[in-house]
ZAMARGU-4260 file (C-alpha; in steps of 0.2 Angstrom, whole numbers, plus 5000, padded with zeros to 4 digits):
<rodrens>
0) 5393/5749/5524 | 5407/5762/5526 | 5419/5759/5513 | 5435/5767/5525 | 5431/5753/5534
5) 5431/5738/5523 | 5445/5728/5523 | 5453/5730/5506 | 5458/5746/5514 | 5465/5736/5527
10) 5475/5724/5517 | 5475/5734/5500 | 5480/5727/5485 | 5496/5727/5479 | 5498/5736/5461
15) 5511/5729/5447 | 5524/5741/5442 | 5530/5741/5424 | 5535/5753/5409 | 5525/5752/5395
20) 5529/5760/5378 | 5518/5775/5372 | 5514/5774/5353 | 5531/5783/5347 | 5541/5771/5358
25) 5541/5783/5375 | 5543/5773/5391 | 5529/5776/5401 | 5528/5772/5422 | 5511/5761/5424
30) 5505/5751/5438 | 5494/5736/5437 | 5481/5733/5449 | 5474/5716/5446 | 5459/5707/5455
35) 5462/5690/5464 | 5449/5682/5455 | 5435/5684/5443 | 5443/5696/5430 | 5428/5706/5421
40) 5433/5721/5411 | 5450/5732/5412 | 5450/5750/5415 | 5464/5765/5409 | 5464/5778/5422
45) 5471/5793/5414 | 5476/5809/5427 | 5473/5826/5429 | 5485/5838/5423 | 5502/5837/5435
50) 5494/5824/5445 | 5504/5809/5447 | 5496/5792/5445 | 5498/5789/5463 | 5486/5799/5466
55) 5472/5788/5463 | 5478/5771/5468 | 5466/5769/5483 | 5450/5771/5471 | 5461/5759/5458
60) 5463/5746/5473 | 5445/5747/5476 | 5440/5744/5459 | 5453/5731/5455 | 5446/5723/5471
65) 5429/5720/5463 | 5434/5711/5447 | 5440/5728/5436 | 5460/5727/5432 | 5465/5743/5432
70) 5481/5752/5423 | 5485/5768/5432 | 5500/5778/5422 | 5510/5796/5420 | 5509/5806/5406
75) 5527/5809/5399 | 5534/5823/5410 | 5526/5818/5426 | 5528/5807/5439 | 5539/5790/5435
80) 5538/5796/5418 | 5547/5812/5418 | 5565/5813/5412 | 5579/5818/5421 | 5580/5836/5417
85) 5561/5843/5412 | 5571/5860/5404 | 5573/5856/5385 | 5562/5840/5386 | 5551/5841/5370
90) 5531/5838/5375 | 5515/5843/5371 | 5497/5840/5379 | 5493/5830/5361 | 5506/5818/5365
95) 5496/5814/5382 | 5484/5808/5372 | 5489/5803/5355 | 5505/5796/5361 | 5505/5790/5379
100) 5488/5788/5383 | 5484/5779/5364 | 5498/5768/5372 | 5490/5761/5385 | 5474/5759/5378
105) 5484/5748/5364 | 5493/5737/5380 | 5476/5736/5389 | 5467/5729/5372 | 5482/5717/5370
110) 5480/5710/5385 | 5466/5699/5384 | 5449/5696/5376 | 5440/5705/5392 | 5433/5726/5388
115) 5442/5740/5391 | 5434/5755/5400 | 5442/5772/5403 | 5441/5783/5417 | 5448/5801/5417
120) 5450/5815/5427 | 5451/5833/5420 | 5463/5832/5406 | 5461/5813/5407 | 5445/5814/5399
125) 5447/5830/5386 | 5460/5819/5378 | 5452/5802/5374 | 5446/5807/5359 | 5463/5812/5352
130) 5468/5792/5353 | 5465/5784/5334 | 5460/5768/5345 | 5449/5775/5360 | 5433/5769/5348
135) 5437/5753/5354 | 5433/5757/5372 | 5416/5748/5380 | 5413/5765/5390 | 5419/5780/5395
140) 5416/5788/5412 | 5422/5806/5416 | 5425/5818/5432 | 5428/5835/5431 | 5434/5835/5413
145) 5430/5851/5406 | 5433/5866/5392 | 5447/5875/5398 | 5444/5892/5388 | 5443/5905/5400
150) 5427/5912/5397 | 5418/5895/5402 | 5421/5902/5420 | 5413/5921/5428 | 5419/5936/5437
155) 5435/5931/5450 | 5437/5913/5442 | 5436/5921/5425 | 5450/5936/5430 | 5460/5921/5440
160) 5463/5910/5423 | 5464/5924/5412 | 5480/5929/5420 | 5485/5910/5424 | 5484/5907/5403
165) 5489/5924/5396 | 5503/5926/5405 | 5509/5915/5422 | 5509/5897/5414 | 5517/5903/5397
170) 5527/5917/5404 | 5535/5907/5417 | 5537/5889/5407 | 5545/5903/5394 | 5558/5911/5404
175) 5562/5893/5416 | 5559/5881/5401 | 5547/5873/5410 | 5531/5877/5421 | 5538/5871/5439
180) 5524/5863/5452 | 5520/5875/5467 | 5508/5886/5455 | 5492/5877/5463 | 5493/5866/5445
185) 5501/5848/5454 | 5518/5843/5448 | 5530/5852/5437 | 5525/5851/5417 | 5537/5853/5402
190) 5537/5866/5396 | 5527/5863/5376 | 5512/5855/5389 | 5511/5869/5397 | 5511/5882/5384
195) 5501/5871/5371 | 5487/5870/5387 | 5488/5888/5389 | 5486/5894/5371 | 5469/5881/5369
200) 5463/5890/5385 | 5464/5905/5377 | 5452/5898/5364 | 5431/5898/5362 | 5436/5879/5354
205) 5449/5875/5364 | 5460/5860/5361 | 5450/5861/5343 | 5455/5875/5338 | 5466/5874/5326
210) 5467/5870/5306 | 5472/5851/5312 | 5455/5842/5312 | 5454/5836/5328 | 5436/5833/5330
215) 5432/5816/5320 | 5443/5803/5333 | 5429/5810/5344 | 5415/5807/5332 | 5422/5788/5330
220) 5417/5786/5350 | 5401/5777/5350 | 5402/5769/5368 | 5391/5775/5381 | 5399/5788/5392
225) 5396/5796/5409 | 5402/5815/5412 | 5402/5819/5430 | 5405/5837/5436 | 5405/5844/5455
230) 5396/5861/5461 | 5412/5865/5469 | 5424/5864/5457 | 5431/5878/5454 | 5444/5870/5438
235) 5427/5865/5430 | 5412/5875/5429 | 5396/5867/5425 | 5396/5874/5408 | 5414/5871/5402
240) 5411/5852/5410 | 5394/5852/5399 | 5401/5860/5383 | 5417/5846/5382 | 5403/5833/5385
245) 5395/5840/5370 | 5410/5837/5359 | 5409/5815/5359 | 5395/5819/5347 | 5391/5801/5345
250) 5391/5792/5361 | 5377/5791/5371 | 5381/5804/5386 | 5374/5804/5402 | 5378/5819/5413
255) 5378/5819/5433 | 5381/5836/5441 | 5385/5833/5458 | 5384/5844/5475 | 5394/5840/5490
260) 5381/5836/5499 | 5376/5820/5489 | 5393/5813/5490 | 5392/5817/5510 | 5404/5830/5511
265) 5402/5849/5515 | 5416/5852/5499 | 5422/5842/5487 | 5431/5852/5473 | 5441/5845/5458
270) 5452/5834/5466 | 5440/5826/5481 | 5431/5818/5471 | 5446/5803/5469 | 5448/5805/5491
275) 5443/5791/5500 | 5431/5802/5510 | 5420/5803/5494 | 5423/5784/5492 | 5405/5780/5498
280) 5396/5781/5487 | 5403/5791/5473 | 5417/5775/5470 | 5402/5762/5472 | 5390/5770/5460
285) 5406/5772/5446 | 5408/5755/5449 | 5392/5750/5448 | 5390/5763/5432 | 5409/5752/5424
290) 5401/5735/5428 | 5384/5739/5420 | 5395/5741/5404 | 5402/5723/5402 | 5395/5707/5401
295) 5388/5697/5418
</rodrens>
């Protein structure tokens, strides 16, 4: 069956707005997508880097309508959760995931005895292991969540974020005091994401390198995980997807690298994968991947 067709699509589920506390107390924008009946698991959908939450709220729908709650939220800075004025707002990339997405992950485990699961996109999934609960996860699935040190990428790409993350993003979130959206990089970003994002890009270790140790939250991740990348993607190579996978040490990783063409589409890039033209089957099998995770 064509999923554009069913009728959730139809009559889509209405999702429950709140505000939940990050760990230092932060007010976050979430939304609640709750099945009607037969609850099995909940899932934490973390974002892509500047892309608002409701971005994904059709694949939420469509999850949430088969038994998997899911909580959709905006980092701080983006979307329902950015201030008033972005220009002298104090972020960094690690509070996406130490901070705000650690909080979520607490609500979700408080909520009730059922798993939680995570989803992310891109940066969704670098930061899971920088959350001192995300070991507590059931499973972990992944899309286009990559490396983003510059060298990961060949000839045009490479020259094309070499000059993003030496000197546009840092350069212009310097000089306006924050990186505004309109740069091909989704919503505007404060101004410490944006330079903290582009300094780890301009590192072989990335978002680990520094004197910080960083790696043991990921170690602590024992739960199985799925890393899915797309030939098309031009924001993550097949290496750079591959190498990140690499760094949850201790889960059990499986890796899918996708081509258009087996999610029926002639292109699918970074951002397609989340369209409701790839929703059959590339949602079905993720659900199917989730709901293989929990208990019958």
């Amino acid at each position: 069956m064509d999923l554009r067709s069913e009728a959730f699509l139809k009559t889509p589920l209405p999702g429950s707005p709140r505000i939940v506390p990050a760990t230092d107390g932060y007010p976050l924008a979430v939304t609640r997508f709750s099945p009607r009946r037969g609850l099995r698991a909940r899932v934490v959908l973390s974002s892509a880097t500047g892309v608002p939450q409701r971005y994904y709220q059709r694949f939420a729908r469509y999850l949430a309508d088969r038994g998997l709650e899911v909580l959709t939220y905006d980092y701080r800075g983006v979307g329902g959760s950015r201030p008033p004025k972005l220009r002298g707002f104090e972020a960094r990339m690690l509070d996406w995931g130490r901070k705000d997405f650690a909080g979520v992950l607490d609500f979700a485990l408080a909520a009730g005895p059922e798993p939680v699961l995570v989803v992310g996109h891109s940066v969704g999934g670098q930061l899971v292991g920088l959350a001192p609960n995300a070991h507590r996860v059931r499973g972990i699935v992944t899309v286009g969540s990559q490396s983003g040190w510059v060298r990961h990428w060949s000839g045009m790409g490479q020259l094309k974020m070499a000059l993003y993350m030496y000197a546009l993003v840092p350069g212009v979130a310097r000089a306006v005091g924050y990186l505004p959206g309109g740069l091909g990089l989704g919503e505007a970003l404060p101004e410490g994401v944006a330079r903290q994002w582009a300094a780890w890009c301009r590192r072989p270790e990335y978002l680990f390198g520094s004197r910080e140790p960083r790696r043991p939250g990921y170690a602590r991740i024992v739960a199985p995980m799925l890393a899915v990348s797309v030939d098309d993607d031009d924001y993550a190579p097949r290496a750079a997807v591959d190498w990140l996978a690499a760094q949850y040490t201790n889960a059990t990783v499986e890796r899918r690298h996708l081509r258009p063409a087996d999610l029926g589409r002639r292109s699918v890039g970074h951002f397609g994968p989340f369209r409701l033209a790839c929703a059959d089957p590339f949602w079905r099998d993720l659900r199917t991947w989730l709901l293989e995770r929990v208990p019958a």
